[in-house]
N, C-alpha and C positions, 0 to 999 in steps of 0.2 A: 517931342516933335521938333522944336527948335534945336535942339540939339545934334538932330539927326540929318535938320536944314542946315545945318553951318558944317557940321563934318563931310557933306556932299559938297559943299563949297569952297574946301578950303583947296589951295594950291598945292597938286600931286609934286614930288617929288621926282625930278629927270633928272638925277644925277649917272653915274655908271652902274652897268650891270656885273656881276659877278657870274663869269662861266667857268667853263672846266677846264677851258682849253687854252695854252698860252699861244700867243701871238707869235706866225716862223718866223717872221724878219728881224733883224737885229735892232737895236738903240741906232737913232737919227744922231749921226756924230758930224755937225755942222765944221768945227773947230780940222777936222779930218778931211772934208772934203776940200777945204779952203788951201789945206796944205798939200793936196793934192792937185788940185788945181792950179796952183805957181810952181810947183814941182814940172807939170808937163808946158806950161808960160814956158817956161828958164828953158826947158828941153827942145822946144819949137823956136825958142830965139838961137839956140847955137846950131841951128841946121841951115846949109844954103838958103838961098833966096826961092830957086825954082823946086827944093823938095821939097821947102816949107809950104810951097803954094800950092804942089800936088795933095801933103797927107790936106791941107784946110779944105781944100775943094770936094776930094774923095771922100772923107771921113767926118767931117763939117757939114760941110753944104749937101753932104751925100749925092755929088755926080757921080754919073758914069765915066768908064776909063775914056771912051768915046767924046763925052762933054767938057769932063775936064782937059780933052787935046786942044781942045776947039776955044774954049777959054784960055788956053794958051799958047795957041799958034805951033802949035808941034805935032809930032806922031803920038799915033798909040803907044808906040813900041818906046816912046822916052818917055809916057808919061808911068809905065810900068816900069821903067830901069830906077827913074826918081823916087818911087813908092816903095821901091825893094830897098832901095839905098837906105831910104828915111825910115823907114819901119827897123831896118839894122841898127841904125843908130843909135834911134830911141829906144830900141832895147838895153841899152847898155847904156845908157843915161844914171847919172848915178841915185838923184831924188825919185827916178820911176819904177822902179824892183817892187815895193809895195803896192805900187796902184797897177802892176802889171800882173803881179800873182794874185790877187782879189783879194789885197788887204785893203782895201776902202770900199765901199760900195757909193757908189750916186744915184 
C-alpha cells in the first residue's frame, strides 16, 4: 500500500514527446539572419535620401502609396517613381541575392 502511495506521488516526467512526424520549418539560423539584416542596413544607406524614405515608410511602416505622399509632401505619382527606382536598385545590391531568392528565412 505504501508503495503504491509513493509511486502516485511521485513527479511525472514532462520531458519531449516522440512523434512520427518531422517538423516543416527549417533550423532557427540566428547567425543568418543577422547577416542579413546588415546586408539590406548597407543596401538602404547607399540609396538616395527620398527613396530610402519611400521603401521605410511603404514596406516598414506599411503606409499606403497615398500616406506615404502625405508624409512626404509629394505626389503619388513620385512616391511610385521612388519605389520603382529603390526596389531596382536593391535588386542588384551585392549582399542581397541571398535574402532576395529565400536563402534566409525570418
Amino acid at each position: 500500500m505504501v508503495n503504491t502511495f509513493l509511486r502516485w506521488r511521485q513527479r511525472r516526467w514532462n520531458g519531449e514527446i516522440a512523434t512520427g512526424r518531422l517538423p516543416d520549418h527549417a533550423a532557427y539560423d540566428v547567425f543568418a539572419q543577422v547577416d542579413a539584416r546588415q546586408a539590406l542596413i548597407a543596401a538602404l544607406d547607399r540609396l538616395p535620401a527620398r527613396q530610402r524614405a519611400v521603401v521605410v515608410l511603404r514596406y516598414f511602416a506599411d503606409q499606403t502609396e497615398e500616406q506615404t505622399a502625405a508624409a512626404m509632401g509629394c505626389s503619388v505619382g513620385t512616391v511610385k517613381s521612388h519605389a520603382a527606382k529603390a526596389l531596382a536598385r536593391l535588386r542588384d545590391a551585392p549582399g542581397l541575392t541571398e535574402l532576395i531568392t529565400g536563402g534566409v528565412t525570418s
